[in-house]
C-alpha positions as CSV (number, residue, x, y, z in Angstrom):
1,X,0.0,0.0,0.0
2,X,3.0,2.3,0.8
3,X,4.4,1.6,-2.3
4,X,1.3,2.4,-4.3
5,X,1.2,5.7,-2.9
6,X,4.7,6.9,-3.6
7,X,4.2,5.6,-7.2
8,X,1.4,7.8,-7.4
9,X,3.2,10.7,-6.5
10,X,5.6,10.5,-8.5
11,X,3.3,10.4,-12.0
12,X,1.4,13.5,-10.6
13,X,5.5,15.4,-10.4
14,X,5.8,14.3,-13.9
15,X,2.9,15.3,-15.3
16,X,2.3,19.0,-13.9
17,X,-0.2,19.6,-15.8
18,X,-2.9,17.7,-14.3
19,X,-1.7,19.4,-10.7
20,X,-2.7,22.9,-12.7
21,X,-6.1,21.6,-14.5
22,X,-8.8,23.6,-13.0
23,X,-11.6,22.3,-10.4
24,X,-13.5,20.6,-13.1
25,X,-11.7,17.8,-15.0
26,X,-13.8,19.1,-18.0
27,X,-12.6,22.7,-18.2
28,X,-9.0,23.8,-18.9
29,X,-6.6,27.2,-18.4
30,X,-6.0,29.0,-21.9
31,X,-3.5,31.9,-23.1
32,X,-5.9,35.0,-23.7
33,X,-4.5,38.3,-26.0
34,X,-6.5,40.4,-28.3
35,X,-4.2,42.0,-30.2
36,X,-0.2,42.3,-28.7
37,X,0.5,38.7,-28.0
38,X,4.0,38.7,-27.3
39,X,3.0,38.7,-23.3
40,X,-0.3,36.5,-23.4
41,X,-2.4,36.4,-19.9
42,X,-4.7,33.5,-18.8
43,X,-8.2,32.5,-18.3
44,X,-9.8,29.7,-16.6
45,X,-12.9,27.9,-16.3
46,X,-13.0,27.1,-20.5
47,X,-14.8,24.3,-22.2
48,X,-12.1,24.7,-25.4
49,X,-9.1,27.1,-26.1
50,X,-8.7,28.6,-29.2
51,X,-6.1,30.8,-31.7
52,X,-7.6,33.0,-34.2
53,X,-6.2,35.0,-37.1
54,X,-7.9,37.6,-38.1
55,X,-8.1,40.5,-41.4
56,X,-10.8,43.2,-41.4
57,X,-12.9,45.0,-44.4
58,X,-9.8,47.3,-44.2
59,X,-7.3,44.9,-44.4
60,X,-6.0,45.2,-40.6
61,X,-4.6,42.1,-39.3
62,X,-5.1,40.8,-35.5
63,X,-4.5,37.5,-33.2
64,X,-6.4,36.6,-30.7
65,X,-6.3,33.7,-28.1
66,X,-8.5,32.9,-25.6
67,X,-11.5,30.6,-23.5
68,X,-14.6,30.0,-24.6
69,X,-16.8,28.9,-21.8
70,X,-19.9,28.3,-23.1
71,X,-21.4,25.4,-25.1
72,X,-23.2,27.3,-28.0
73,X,-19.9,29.6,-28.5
74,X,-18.2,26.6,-29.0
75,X,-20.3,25.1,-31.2
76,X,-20.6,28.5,-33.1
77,X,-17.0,29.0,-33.5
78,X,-14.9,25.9,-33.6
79,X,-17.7,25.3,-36.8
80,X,-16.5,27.6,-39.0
81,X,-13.0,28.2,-37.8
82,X,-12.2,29.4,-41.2
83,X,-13.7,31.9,-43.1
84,X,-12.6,33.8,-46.9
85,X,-15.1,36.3,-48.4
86,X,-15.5,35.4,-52.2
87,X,-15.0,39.2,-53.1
88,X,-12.0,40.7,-53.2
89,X,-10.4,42.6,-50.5
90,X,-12.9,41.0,-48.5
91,X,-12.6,39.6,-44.7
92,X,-11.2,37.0,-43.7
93,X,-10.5,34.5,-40.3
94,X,-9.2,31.3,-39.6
95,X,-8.6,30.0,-36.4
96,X,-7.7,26.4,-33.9
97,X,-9.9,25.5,-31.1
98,X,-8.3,22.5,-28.7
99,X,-8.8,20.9,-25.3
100,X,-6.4,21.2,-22.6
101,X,-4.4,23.4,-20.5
102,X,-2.4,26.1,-22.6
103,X,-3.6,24.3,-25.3
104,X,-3.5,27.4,-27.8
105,X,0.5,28.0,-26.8
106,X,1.2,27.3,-31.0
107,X,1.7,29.7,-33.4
108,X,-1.2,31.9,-35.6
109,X,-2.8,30.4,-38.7
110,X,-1.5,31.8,-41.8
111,X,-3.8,34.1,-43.8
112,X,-3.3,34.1,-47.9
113,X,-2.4,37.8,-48.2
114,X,-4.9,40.1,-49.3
115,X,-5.0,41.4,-52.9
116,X,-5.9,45.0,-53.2
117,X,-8.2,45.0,-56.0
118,X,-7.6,47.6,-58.7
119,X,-11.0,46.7,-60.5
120,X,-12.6,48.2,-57.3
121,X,-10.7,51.2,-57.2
122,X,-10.8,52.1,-61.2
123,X,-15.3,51.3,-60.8
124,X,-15.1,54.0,-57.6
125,X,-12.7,56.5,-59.3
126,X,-14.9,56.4,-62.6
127,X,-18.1,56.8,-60.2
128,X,-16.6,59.9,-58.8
129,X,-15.7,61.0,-62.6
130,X,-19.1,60.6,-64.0
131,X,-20.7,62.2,-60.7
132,X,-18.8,65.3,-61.0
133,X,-19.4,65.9,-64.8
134,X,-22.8,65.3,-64.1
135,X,-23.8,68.2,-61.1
136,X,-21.3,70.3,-63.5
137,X,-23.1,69.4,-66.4
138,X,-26.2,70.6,-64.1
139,X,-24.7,73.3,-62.6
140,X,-24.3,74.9,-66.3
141,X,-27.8,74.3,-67.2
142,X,-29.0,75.8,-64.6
143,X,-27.3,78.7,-65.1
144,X,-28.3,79.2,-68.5
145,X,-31.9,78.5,-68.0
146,X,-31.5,81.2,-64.8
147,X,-29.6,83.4,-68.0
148,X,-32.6,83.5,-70.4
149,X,-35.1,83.6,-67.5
150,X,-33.7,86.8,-66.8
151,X,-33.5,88.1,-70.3
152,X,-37.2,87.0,-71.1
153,X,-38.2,89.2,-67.5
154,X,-35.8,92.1,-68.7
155,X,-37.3,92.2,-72.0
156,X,-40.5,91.7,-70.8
157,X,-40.0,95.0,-67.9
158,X,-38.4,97.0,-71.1
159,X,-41.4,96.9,-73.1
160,X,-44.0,97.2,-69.9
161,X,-42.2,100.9,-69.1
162,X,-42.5,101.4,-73.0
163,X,-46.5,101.4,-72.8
164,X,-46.3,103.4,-69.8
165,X,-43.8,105.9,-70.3
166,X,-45.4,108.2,-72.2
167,X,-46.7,111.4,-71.4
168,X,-47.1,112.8,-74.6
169,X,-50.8,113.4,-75.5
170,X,-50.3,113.5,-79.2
171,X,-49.1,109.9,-78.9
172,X,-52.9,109.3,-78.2
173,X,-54.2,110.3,-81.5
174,X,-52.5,108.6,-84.7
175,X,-53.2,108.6,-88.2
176,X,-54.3,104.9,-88.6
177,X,-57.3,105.2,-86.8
178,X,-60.3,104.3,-88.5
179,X,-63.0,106.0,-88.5
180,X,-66.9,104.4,-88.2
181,X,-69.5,106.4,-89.5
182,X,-72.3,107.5,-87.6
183,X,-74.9,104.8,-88.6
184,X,-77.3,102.2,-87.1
185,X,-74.5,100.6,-85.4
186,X,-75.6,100.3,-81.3
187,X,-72.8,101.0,-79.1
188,X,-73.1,97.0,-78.5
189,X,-72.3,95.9,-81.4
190,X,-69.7,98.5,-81.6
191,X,-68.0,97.2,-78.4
192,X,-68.5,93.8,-79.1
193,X,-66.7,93.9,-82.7
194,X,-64.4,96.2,-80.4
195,X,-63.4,93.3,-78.0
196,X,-63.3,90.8,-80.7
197,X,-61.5,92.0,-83.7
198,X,-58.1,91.5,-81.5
199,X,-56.9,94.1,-80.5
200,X,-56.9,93.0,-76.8
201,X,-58.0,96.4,-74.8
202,X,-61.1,96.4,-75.8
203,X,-61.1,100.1,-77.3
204,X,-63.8,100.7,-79.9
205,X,-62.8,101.5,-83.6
206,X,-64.5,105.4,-83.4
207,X,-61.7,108.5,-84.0
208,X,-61.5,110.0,-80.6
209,X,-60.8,113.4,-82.5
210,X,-64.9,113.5,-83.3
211,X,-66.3,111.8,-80.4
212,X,-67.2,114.6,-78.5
213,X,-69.4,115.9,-81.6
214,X,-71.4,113.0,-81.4
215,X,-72.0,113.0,-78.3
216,X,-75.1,115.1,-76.5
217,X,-74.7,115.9,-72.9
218,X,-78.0,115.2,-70.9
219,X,-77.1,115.4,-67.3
220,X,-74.1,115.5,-64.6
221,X,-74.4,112.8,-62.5
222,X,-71.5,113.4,-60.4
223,X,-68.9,115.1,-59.0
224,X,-64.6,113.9,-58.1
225,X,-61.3,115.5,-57.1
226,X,-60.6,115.2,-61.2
227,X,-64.0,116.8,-62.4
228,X,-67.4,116.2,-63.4
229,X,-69.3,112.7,-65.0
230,X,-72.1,113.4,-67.5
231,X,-74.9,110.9,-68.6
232,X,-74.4,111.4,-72.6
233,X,-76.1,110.2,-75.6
234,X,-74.7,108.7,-78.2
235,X,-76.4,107.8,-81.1
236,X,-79.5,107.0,-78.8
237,X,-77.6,105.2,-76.3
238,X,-76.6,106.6,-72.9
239,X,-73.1,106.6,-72.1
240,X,-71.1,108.3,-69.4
241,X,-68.7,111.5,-69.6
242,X,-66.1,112.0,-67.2
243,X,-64.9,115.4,-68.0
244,X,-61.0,116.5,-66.7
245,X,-60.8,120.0,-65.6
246,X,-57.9,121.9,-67.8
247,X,-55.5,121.3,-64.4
248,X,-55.6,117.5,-64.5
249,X,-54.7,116.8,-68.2
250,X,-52.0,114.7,-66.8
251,X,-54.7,112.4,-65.1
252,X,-57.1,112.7,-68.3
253,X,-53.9,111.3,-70.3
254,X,-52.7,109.1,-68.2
255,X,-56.3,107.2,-67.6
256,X,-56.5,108.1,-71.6
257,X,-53.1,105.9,-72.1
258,X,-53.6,103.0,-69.6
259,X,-57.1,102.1,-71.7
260,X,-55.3,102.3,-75.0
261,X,-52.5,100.8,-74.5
262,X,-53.0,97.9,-72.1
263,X,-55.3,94.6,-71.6
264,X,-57.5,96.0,-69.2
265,X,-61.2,94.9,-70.7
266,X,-62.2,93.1,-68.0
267,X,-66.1,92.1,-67.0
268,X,-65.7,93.6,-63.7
269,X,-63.9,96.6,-65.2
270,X,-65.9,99.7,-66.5
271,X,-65.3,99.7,-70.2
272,X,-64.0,101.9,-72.1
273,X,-65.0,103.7,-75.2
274,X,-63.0,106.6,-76.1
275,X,-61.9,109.8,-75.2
276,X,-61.5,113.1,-76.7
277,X,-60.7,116.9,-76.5
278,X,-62.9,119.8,-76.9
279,X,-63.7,123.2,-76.5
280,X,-67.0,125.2,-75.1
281,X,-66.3,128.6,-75.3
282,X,-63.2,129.6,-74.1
283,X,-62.7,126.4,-71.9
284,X,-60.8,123.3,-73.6
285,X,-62.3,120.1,-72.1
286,X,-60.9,116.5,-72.0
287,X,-63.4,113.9,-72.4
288,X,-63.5,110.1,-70.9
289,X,-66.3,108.6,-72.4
290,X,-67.0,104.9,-70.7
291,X,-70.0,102.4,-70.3
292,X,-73.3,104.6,-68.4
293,X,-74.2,102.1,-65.5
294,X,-78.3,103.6,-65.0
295,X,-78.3,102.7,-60.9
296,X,-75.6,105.0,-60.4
297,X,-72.3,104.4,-58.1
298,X,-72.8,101.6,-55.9
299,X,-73.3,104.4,-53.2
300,X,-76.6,105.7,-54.7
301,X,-77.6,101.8,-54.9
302,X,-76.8,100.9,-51.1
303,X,-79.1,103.8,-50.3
304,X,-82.0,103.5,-51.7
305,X,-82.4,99.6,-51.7
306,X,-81.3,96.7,-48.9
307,X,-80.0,93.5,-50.6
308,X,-79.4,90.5,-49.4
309,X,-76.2,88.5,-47.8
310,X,-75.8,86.7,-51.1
311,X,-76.4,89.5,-53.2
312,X,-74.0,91.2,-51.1
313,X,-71.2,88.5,-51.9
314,X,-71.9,89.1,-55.7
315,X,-71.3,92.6,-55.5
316,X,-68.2,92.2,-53.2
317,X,-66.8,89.6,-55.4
318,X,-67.3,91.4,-58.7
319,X,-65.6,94.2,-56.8
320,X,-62.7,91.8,-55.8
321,X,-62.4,90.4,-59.1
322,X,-61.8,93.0,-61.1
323,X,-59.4,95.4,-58.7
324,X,-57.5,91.9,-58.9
325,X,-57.4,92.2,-62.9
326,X,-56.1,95.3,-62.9
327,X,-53.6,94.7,-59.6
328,X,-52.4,91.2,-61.8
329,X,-49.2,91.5,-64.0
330,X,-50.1,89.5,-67.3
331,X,-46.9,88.5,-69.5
332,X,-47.4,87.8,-73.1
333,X,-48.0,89.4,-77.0
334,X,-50.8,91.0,-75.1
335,X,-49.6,92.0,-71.3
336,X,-50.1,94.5,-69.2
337,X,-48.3,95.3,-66.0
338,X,-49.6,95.6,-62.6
339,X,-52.0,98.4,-62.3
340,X,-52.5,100.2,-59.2
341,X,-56.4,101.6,-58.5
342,X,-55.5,104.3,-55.9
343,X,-59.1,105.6,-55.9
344,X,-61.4,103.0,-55.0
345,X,-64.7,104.3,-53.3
346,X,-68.5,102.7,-52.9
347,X,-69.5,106.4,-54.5
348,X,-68.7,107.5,-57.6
């Protein structure tokens, strides 16, 4: 029995590696580094060692060693201990898993080397080519579309102050007019060949230089800061007269020009017939002769009659409809530019 023991004894001194075997038969010590593994430490309590090498997506290269203490780690990677991505310049890992104490004491797998792959680099470099000649591509068509934009809305502004800039009042009267006999024509059918034969302001085709002969004064009708408005006859028809006083021939020519010379016929706007200069006595007049409206300014109306809420909302949206004709810059053969009322009243 003696004997048996000091036999014992001496296999356990020369085998020292069972004597350092942790508490369960079934789990070992291992080296452990991540990284620098020139001074490796230890860890304990581990089902399998293992020794990995290791290249990343950017082609750094690392060892590691160390436990794995866990069934399903094991399982997952002692299984696919090696690993080699089919692309190029892609990851790649292979490693050793063993049983036993310092187990993973051996040296690193070896790694093929990784091939840089000039195919990738030549695909990203003509990516960043063609991305750049496109936004400069862009960039220039942008500019040239901002170019003529600009042109189109300097042109356009050139030839707006061109219809407005003149203060002249012979540019009012020119020699191509033609002139329509006084005949059965009714100032309807005058306005409506007027508004349809194209020339876009609905000014009838009468010679303003002989309108105010035609026309018989019946009655004023009103009073403004500018003068008077007559009811008028024409041919039978009752049309209104706003007469300028001699001071405010720049208002009777401005009005004169904005009706001749821009798109203003508008079914909300009072329309426009002609206008003229004369003289009674020794007093030169300057004549605006429009549409005659028989209930008066919408004043005189309001006064003497109560309407309803929707006949209200027809009125104020007539109102709003044409002040926002006039207020509206239209581009075009035919524009006009933004007109600005300045006078807007319920009274004539």
């Amino acid at each position: 029995m003696f004997q048996q023991i000091i036999l014992f004894s001496l296999i356990m001194l020369l085998n020292p590696a069972q004597g350092t075997t942790s508490k369960n038969s079934s789990r070992y010590l291992c080296y452990y580094c991540d990284g620098d593994c020139d001074r490796p430490a230890s860890c304990d309590n581990a089902l399998v060692c293992y020794t990995y090498s290791v290249v990343d997506v950017h082609g750094y290269h690392t060892h590691k060693k160390g436990c794995l203490d866990k069934k399903d780690v094991e399982h997952f990677v002692c299984k696919t201990n090696t690993f080699a991505s089919e692309k190029k310049n892609g990851p790649q890992f292979s490693g050793i898993c063993c049983h036993g104490d310092f187990c993973n004491n051996g040296s690193f797998p070896i790694l093929t080397p990784r091939i840089l792959s000039e195919e990738s680099d030549s695909t990203t470099d003509s990516f960043t080519i063609n991305l750049v000649i496109g936004l400069t591509v862009l960039i220039a068509l942008c500019c040239i579309i901002g170019m003529i934009l600009g042109l189109m809305k300097y042109c356009h502004k050139r030839r707006m102050a061109s219809l407005v800039g003149h203060n002249d009042l012979e540019h009012f009267y020119h020699d191509d007019l033609r002139a329509t006999a006084a005949g059965d024509s009714t100032l309807k059918e005058i306005f409506e060949h007027s508004i349809t034969s194209g020339s876009g302001s609905g000014v009838p085709l009468i010679i303003q230089r002989t309108l105010a002969r035609q026309i018989a004064l019946a009655e004023c009708i009103g009073k403004g800061r500018y003068g008077e408005v007559w009811r008028g006859v024409w041919h039978g028809e009752n049309v209104a007269v706003k007469i300028f006083f001699s001071r405010d021939e720049a208002s009777w020519a401005r009005e004169t020009e904005i009706y001749c010379t821009m798109n203003v016929y508008h079914e909300n706007v009072l329309g426009f017939m002609g206008s003229d200069v004369t003289s009674i006595g020794a007093c030169t007049q300057m004549w605006l002769i429009t549409h005659y409206h028989e209930r008066g300014s919408l004043y005189d109306y309001l006064n003497l009659h109560t309407i309803t809420h929707q006949q209200m909302m027809v009125l104020v949206l007539s109102a709003a409809s044409g002040i926002n004709h006039l207020h509206t810059e239209l581009f075009g053969t035919e524009g006009k530019p933004a007109i600005a009322h300045r006078d807007l009243k319920v009274s004539a």
